[in-house]
HTML snippet that shows the backbone in 3Dmol.js (N, CA, C, O; Angstrom):
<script src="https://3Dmol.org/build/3Dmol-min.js"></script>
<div id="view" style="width:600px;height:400px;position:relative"></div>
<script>
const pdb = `
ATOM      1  N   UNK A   1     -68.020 197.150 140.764  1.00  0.00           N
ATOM      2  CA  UNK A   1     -68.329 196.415 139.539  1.00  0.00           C
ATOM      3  C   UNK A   1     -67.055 196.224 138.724  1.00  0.00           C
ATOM      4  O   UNK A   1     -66.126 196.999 138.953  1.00  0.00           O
ATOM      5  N   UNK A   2     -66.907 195.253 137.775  1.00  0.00           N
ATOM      6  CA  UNK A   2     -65.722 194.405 137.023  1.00  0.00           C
ATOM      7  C   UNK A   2     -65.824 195.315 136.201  1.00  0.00           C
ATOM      8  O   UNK A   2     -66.917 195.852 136.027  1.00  0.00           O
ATOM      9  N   UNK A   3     -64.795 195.671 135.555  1.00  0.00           N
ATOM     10  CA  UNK A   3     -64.254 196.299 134.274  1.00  0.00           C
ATOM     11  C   UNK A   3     -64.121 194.682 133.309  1.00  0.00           C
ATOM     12  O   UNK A   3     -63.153 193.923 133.346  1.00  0.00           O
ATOM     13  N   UNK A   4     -65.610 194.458 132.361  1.00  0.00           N
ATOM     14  CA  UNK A   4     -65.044 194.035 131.624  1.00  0.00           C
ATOM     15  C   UNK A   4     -64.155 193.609 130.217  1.00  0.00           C
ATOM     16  O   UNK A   4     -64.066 192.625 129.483  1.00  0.00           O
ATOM     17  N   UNK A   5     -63.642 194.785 130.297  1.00  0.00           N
ATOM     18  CA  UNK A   5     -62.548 194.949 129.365  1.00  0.00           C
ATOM     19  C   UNK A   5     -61.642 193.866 129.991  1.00  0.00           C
ATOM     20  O   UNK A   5     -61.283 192.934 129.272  1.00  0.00           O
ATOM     21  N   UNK A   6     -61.246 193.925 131.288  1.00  0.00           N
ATOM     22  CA  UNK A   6     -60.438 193.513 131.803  1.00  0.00           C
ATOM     23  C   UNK A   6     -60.573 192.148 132.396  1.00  0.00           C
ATOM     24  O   UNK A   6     -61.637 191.896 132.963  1.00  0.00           O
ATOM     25  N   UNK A   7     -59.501 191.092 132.336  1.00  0.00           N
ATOM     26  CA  UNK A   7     -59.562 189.325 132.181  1.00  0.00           C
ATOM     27  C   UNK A   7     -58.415 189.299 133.374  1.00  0.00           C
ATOM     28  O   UNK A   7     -57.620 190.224 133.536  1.00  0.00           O
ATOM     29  N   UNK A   8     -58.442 188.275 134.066  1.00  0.00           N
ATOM     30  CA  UNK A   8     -58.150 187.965 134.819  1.00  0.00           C
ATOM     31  C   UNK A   8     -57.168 186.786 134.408  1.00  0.00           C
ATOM     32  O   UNK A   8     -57.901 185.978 133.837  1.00  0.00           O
ATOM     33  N   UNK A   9     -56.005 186.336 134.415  1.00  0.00           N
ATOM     34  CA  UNK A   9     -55.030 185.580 134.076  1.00  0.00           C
ATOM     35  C   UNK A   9     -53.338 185.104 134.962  1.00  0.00           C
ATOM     36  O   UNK A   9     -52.896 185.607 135.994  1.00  0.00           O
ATOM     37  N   UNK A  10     -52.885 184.308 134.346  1.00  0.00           N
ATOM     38  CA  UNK A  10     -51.988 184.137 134.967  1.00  0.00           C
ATOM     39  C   UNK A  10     -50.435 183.779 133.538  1.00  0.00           C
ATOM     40  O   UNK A  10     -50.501 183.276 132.417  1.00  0.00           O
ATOM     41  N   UNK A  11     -49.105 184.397 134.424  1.00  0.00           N
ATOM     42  CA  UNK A  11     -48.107 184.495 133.446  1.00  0.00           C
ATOM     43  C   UNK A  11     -47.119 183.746 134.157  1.00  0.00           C
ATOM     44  O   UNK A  11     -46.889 183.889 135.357  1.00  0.00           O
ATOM     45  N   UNK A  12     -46.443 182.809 133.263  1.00  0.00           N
ATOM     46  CA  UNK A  12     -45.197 181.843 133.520  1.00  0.00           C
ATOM     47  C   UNK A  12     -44.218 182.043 133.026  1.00  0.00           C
ATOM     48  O   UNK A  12     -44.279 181.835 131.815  1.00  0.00           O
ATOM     49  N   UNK A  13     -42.810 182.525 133.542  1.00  0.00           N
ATOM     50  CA  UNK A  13     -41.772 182.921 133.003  1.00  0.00           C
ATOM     51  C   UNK A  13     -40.453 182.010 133.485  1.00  0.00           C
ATOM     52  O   UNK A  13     -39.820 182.126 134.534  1.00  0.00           O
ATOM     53  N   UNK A  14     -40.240 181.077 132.397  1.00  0.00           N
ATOM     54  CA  UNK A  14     -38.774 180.229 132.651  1.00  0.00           C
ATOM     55  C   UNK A  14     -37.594 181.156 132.594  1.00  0.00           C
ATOM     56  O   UNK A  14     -37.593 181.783 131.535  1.00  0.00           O
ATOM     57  N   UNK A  15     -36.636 181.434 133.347  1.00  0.00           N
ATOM     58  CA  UNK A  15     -35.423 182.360 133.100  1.00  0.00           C
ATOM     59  C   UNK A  15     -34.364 181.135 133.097  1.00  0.00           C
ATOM     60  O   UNK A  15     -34.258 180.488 134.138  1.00  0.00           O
ATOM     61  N   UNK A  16     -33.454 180.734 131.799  1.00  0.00           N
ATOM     62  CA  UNK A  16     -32.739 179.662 131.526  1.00  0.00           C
ATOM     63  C   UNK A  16     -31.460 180.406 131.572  1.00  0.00           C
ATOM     64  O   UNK A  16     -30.362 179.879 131.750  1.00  0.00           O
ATOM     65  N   UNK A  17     -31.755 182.087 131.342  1.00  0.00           N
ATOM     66  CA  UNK A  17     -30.259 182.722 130.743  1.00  0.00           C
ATOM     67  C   UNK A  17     -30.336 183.647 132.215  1.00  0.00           C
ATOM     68  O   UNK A  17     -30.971 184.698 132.306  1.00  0.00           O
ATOM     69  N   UNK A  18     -29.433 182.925 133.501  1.00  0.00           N
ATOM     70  CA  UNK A  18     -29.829 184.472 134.663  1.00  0.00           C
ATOM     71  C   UNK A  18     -29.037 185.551 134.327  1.00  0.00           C
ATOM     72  O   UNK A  18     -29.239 186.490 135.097  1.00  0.00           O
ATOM     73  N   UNK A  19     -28.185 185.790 133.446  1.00  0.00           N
ATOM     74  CA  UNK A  19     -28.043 187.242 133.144  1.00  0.00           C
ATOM     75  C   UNK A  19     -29.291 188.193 132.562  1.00  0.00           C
ATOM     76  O   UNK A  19     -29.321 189.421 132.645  1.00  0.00           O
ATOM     77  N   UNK A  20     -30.334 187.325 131.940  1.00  0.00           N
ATOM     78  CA  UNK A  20     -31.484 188.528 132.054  1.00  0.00           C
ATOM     79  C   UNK A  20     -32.553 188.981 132.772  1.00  0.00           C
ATOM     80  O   UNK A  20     -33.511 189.673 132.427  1.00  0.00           O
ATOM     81  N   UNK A  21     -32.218 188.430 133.956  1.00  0.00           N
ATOM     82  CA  UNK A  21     -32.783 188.798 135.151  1.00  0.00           C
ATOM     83  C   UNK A  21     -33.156 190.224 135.168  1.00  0.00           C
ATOM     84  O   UNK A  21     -34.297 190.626 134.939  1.00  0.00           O
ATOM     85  N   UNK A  22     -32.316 190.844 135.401  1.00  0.00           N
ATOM     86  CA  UNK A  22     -32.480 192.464 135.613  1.00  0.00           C
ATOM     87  C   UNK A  22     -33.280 192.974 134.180  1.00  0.00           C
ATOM     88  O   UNK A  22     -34.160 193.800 134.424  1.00  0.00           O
ATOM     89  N   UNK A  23     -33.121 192.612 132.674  1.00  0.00           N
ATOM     90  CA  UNK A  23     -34.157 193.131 131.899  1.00  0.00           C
ATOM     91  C   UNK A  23     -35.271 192.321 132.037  1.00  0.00           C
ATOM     92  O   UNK A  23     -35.986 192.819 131.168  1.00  0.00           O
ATOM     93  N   UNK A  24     -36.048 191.244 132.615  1.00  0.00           N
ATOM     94  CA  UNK A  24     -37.087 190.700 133.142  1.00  0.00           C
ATOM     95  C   UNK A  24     -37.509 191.462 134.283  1.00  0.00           C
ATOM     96  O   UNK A  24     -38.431 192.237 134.030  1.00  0.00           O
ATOM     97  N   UNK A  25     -37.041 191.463 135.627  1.00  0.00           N
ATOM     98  CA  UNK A  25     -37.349 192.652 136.534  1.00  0.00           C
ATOM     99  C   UNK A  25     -37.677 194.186 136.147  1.00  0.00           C
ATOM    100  O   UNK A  25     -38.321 194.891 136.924  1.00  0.00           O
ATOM    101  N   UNK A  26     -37.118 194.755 134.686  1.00  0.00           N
ATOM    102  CA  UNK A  26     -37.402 196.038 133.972  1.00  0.00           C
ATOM    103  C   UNK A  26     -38.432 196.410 133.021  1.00  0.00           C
ATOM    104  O   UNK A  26     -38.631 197.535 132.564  1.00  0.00           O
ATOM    105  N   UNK A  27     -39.322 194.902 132.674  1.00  0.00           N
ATOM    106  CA  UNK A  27     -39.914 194.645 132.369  1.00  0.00           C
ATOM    107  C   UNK A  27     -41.559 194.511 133.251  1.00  0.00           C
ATOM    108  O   UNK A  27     -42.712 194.819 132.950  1.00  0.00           O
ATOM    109  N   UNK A  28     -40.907 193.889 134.444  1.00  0.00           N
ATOM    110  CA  UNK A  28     -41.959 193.667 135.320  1.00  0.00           C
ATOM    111  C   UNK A  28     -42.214 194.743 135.887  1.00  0.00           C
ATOM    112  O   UNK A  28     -43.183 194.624 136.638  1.00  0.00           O
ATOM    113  N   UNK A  29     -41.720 195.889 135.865  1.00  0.00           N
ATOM    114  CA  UNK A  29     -42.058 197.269 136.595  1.00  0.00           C
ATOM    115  C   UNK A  29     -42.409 197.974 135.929  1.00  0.00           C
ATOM    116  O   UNK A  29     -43.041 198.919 136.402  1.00  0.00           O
ATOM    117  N   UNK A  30     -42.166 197.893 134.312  1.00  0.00           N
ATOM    118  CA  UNK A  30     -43.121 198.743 133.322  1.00  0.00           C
ATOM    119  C   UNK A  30     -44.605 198.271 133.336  1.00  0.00           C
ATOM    120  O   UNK A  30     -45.515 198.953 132.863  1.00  0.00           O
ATOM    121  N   UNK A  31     -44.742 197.318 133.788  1.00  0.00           N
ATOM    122  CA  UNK A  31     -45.960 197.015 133.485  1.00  0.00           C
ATOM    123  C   UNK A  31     -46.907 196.400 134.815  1.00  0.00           C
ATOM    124  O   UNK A  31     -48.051 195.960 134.927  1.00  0.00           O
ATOM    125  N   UNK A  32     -45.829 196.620 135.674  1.00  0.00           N
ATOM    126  CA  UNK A  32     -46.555 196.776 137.488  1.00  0.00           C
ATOM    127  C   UNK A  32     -48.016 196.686 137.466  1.00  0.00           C
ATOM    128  O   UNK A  32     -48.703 195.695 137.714  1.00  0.00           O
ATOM    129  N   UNK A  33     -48.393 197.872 137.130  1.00  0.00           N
ATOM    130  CA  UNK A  33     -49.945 197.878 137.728  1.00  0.00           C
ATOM    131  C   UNK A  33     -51.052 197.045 137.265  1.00  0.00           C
ATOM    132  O   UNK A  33     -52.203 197.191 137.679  1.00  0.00           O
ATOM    133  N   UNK A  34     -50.557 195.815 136.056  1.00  0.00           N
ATOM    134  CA  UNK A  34     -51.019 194.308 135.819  1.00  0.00           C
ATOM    135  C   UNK A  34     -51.069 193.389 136.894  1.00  0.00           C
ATOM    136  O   UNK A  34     -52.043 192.648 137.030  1.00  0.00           O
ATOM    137  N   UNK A  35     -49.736 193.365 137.966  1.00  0.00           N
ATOM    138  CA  UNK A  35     -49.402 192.428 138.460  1.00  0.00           C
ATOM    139  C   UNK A  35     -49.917 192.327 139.774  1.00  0.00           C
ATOM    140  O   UNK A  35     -49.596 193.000 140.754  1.00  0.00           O
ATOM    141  N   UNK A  36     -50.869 191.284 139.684  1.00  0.00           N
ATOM    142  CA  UNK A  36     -51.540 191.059 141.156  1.00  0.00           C
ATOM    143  C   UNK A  36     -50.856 190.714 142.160  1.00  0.00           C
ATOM    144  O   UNK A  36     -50.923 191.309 143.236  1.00  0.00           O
ATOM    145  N   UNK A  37     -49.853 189.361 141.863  1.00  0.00           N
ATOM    146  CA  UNK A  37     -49.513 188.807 142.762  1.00  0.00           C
ATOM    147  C   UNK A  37     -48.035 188.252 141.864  1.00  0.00           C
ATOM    148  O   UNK A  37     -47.932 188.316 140.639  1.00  0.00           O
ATOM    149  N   UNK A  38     -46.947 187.701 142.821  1.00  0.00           N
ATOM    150  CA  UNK A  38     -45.728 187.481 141.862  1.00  0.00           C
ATOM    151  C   UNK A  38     -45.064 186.255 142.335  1.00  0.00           C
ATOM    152  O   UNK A  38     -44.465 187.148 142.934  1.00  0.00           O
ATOM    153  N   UNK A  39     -44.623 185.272 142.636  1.00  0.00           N
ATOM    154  CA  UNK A  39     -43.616 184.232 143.193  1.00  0.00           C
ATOM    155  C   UNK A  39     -42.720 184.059 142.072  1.00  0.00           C
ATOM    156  O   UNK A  39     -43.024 184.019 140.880  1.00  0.00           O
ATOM    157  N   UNK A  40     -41.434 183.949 142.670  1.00  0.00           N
ATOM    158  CA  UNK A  40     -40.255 183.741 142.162  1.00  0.00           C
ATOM    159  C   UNK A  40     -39.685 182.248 143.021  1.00  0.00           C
ATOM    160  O   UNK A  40     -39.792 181.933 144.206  1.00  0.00           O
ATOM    161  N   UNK A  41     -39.263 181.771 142.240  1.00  0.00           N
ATOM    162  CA  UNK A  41     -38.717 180.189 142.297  1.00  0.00           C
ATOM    163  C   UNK A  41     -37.362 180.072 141.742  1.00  0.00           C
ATOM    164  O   UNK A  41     -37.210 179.787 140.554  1.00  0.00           O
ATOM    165  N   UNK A  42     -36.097 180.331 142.744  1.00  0.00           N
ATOM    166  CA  UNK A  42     -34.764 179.475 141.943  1.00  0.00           C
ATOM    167  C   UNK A  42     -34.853 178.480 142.296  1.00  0.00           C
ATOM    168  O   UNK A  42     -35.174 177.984 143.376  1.00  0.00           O
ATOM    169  N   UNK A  43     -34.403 177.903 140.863  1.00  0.00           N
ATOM    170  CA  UNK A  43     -34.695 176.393 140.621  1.00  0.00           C
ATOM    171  C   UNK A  43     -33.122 175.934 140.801  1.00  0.00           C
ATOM    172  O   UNK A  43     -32.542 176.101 139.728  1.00  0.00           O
ATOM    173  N   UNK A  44     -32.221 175.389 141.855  1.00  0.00           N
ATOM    174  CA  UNK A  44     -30.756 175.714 141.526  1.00  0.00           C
ATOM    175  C   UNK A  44     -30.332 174.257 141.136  1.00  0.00           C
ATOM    176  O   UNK A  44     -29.111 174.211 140.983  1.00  0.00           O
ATOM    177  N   UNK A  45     -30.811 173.320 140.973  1.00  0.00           N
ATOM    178  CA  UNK A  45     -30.320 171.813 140.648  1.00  0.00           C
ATOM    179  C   UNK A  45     -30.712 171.707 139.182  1.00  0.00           C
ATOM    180  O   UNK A  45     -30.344 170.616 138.747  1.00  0.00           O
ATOM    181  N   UNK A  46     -31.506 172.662 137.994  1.00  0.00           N
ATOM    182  CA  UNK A  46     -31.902 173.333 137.279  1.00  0.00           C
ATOM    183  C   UNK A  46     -31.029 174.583 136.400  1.00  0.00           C
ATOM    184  O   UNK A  46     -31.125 174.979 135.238  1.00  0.00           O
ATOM    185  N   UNK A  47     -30.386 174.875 137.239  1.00  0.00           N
ATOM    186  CA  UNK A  47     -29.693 176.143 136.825  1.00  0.00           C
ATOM    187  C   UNK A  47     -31.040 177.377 136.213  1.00  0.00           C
ATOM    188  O   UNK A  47     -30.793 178.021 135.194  1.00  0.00           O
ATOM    189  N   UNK A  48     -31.967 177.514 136.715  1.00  0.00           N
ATOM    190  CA  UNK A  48     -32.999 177.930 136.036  1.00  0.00           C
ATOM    191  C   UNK A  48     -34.023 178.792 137.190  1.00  0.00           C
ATOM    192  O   UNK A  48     -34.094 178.233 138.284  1.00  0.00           O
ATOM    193  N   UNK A  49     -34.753 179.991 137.054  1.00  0.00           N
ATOM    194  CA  UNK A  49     -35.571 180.292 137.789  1.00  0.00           C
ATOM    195  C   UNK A  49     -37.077 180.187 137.355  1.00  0.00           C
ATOM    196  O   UNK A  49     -37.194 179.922 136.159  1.00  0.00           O
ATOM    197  N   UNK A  50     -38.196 180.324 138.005  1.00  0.00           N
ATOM    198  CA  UNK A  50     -39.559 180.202 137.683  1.00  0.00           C
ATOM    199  C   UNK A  50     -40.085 181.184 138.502  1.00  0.00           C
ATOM    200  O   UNK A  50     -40.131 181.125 139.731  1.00  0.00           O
ATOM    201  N   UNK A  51     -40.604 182.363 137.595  1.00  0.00           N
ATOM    202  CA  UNK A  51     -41.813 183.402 137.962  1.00  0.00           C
ATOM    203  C   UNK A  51     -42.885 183.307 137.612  1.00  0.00           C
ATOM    204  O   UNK A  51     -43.211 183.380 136.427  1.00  0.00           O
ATOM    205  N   UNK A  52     -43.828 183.087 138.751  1.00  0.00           N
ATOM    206  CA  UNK A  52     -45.488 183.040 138.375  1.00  0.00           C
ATOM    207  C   UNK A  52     -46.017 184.624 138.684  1.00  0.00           C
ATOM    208  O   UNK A  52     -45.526 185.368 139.533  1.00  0.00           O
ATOM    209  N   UNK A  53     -46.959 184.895 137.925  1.00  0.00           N
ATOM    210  CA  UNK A  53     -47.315 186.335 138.167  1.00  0.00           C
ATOM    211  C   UNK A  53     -49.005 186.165 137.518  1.00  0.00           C
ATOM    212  O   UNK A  53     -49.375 185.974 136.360  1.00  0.00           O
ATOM    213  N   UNK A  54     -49.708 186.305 138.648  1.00  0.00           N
ATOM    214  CA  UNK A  54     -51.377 186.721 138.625  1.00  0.00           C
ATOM    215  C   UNK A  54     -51.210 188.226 138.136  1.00  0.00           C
ATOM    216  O   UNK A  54     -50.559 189.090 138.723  1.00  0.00           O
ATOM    217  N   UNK A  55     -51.916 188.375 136.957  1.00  0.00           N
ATOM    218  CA  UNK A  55     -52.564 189.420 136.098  1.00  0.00           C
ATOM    219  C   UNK A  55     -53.507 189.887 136.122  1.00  0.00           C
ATOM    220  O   UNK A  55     -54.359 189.010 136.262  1.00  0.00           O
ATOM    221  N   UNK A  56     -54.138 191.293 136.038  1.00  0.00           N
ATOM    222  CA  UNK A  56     -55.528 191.579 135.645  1.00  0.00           C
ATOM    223  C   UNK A  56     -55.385 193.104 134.841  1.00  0.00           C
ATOM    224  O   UNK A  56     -54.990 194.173 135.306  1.00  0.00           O
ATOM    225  N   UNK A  57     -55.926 192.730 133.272  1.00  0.00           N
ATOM    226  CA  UNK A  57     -55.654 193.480 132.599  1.00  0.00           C
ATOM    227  C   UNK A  57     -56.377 193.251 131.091  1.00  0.00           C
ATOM    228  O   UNK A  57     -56.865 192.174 130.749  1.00  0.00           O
ATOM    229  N   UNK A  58     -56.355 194.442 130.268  1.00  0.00           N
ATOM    230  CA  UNK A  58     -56.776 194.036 129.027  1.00  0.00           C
ATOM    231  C   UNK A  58     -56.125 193.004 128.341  1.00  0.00           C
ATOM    232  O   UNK A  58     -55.283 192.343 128.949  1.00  0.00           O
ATOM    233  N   UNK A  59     -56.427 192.721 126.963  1.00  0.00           N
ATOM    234  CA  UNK A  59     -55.986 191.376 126.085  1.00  0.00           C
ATOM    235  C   UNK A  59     -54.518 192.687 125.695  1.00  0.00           C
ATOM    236  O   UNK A  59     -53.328 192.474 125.927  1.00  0.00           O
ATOM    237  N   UNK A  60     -54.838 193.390 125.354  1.00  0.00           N
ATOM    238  CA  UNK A  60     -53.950 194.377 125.161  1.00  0.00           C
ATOM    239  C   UNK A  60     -52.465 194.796 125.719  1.00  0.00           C
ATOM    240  O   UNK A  60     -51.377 194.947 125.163  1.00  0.00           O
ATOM    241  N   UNK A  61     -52.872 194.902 126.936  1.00  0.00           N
ATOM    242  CA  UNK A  61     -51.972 195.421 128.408  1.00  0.00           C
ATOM    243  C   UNK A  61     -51.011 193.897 128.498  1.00  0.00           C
ATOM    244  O   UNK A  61     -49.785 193.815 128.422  1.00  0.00           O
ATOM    245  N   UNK A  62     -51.834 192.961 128.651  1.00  0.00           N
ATOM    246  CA  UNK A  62     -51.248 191.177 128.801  1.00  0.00           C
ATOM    247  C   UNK A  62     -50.354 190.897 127.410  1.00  0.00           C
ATOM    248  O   UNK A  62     -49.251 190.361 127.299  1.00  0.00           O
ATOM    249  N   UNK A  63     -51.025 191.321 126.641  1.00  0.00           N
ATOM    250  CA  UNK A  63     -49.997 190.984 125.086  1.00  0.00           C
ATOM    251  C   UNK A  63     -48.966 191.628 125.269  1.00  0.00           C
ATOM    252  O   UNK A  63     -48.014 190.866 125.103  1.00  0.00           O
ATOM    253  N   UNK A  64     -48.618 192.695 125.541  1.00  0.00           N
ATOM    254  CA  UNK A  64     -47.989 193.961 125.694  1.00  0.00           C
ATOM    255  C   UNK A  64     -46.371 193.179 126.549  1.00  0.00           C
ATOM    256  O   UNK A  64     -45.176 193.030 126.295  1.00  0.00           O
ATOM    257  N   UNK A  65     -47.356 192.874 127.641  1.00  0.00           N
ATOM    258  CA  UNK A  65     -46.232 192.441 128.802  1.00  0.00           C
ATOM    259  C   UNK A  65     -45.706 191.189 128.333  1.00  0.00           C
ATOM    260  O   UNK A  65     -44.551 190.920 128.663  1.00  0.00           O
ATOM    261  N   UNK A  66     -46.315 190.413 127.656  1.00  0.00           N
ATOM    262  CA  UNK A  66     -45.815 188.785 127.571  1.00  0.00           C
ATOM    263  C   UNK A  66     -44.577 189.048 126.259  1.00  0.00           C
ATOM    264  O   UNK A  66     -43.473 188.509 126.180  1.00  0.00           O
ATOM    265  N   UNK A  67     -44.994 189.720 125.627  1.00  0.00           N
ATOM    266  CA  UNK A  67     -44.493 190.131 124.344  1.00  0.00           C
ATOM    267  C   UNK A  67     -42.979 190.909 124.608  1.00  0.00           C
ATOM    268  O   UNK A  67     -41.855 190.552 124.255  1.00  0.00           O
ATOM    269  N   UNK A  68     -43.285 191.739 125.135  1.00  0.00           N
ATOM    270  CA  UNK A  68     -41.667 192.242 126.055  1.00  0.00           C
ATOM    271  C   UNK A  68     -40.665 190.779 126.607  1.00  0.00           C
ATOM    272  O   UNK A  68     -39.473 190.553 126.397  1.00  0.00           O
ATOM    273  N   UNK A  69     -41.475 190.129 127.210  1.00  0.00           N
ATOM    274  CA  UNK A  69     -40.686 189.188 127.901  1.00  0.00           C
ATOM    275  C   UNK A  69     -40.319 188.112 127.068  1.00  0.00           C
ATOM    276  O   UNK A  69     -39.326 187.393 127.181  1.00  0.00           O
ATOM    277  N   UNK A  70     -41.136 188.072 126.291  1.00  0.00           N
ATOM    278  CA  UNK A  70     -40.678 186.815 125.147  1.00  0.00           C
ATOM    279  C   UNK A  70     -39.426 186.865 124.345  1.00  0.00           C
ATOM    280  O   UNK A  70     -38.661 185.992 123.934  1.00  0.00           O
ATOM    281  N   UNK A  71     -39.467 188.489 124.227  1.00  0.00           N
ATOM    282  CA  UNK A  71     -37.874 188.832 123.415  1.00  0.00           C
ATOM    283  C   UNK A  71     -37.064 189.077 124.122  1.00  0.00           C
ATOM    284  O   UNK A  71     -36.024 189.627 123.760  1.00  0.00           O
ATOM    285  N   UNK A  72     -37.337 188.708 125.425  1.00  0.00           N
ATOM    286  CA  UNK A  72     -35.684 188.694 126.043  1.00  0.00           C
ATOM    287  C   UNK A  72     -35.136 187.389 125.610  1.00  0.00           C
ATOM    288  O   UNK A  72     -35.765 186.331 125.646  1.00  0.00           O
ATOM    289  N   UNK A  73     -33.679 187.569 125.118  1.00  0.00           N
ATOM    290  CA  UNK A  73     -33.010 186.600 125.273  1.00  0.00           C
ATOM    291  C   UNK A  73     -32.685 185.136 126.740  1.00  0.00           C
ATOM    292  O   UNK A  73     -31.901 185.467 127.629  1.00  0.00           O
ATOM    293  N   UNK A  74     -33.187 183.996 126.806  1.00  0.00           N
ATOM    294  CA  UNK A  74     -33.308 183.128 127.643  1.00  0.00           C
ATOM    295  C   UNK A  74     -34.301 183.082 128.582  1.00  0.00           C
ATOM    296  O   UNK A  74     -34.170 182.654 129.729  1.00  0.00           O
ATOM    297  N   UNK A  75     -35.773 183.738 127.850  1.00  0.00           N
ATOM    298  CA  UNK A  75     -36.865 183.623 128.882  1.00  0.00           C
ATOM    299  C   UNK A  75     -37.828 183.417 127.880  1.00  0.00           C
ATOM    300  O   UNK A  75     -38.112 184.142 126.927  1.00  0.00           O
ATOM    301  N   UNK A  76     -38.390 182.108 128.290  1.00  0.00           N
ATOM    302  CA  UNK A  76     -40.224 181.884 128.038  1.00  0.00           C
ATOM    303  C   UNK A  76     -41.376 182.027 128.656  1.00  0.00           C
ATOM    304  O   UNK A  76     -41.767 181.747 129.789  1.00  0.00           O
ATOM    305  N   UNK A  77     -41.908 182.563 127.626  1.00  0.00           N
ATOM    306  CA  UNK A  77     -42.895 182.806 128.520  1.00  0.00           C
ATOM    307  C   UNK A  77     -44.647 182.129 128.048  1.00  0.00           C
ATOM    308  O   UNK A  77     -45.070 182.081 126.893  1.00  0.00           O
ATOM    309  N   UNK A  78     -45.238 181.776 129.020  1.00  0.00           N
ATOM    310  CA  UNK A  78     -46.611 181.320 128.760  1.00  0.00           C
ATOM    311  C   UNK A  78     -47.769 182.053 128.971  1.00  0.00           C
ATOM    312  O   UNK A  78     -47.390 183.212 128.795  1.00  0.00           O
ATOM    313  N   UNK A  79     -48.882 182.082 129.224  1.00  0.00           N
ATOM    314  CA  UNK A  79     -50.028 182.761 129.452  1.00  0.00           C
ATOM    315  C   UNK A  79     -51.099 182.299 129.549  1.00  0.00           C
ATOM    316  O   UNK A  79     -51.263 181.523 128.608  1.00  0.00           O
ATOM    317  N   UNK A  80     -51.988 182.343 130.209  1.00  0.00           N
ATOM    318  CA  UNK A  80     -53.018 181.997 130.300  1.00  0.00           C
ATOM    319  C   UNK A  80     -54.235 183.132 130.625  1.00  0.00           C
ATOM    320  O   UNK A  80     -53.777 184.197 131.041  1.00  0.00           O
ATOM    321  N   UNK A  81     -55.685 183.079 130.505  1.00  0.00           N
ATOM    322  CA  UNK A  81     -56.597 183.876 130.695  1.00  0.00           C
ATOM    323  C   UNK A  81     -58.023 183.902 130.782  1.00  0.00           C
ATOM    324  O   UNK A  81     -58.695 183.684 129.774  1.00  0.00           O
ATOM    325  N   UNK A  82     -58.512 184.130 131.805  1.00  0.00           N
ATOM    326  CA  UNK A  82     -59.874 183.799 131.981  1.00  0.00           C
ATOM    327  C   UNK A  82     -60.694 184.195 130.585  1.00  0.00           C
ATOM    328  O   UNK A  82     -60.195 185.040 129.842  1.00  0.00           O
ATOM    329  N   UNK A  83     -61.924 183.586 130.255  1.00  0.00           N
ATOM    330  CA  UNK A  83     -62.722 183.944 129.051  1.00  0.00           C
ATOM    331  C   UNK A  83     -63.087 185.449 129.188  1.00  0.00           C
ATOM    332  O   UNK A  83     -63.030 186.075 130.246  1.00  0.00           O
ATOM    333  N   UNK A  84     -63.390 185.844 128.236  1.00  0.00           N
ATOM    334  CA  UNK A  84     -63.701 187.109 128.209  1.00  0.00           C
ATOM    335  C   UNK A  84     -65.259 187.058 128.812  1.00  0.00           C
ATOM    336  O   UNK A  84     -65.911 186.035 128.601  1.00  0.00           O
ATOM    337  N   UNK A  85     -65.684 187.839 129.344  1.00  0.00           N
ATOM    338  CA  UNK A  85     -67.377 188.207 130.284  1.00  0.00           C
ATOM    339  C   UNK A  85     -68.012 189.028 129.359  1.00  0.00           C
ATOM    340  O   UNK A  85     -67.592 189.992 128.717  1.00  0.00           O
ATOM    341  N   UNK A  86     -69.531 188.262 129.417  1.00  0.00           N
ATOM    342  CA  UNK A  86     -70.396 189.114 128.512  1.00  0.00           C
ATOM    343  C   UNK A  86     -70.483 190.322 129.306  1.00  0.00           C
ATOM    344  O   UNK A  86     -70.101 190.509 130.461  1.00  0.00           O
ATOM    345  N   UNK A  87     -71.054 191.114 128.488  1.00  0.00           N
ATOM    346  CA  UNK A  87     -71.066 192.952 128.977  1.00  0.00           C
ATOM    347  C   UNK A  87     -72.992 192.724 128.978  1.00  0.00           C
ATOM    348  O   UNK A  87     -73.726 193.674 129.254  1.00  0.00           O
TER     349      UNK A  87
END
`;
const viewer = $3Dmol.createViewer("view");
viewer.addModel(pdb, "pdb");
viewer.setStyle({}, {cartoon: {color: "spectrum"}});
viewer.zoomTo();
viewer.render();
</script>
């Protein structure tokens, strides 16, 4: 049975600055046990990379992680998330 606390979503991360690669990757391992699934995309005609990352986690746990990544310097980030499920 679903934990529904827990939403099912997906996270988009533009990396414009690749020196913060490694605090994006330090980021993504604090908060691992969110991450369902991950693709990484260098974009090199772009100068730019694209990480998609399937989530499943509280509104909480997801704020948490997007929120880390947002204050890195040269990364945006988006979010998306299934509706919340009646209990």
């Amino acid at each position: 049975m679903c934990d529904t606390s827990k939403r099912l979503g997906f996270i988009g991360i533009l990396v414009e600055d690749l020196n913060s690669v490694e605090k994006v990757n330090e980021a993504l391992s604090a908060h691992g046990k969110l991450i369902v699934g991950r693709m990484g995309i260098p974009y090199r005609d772009r100068g730019v990379s694209v990480i998609s990352l399937v989530v499943d986690g509280t509104n909480d746990e997801v704020s948490a992680l997007t929120g880390t990544l947002g204050r890195i310097p040269g990364i945006s980030v988006k979010s998306m998330l299934e509706k919340a499920r009646k209990a």
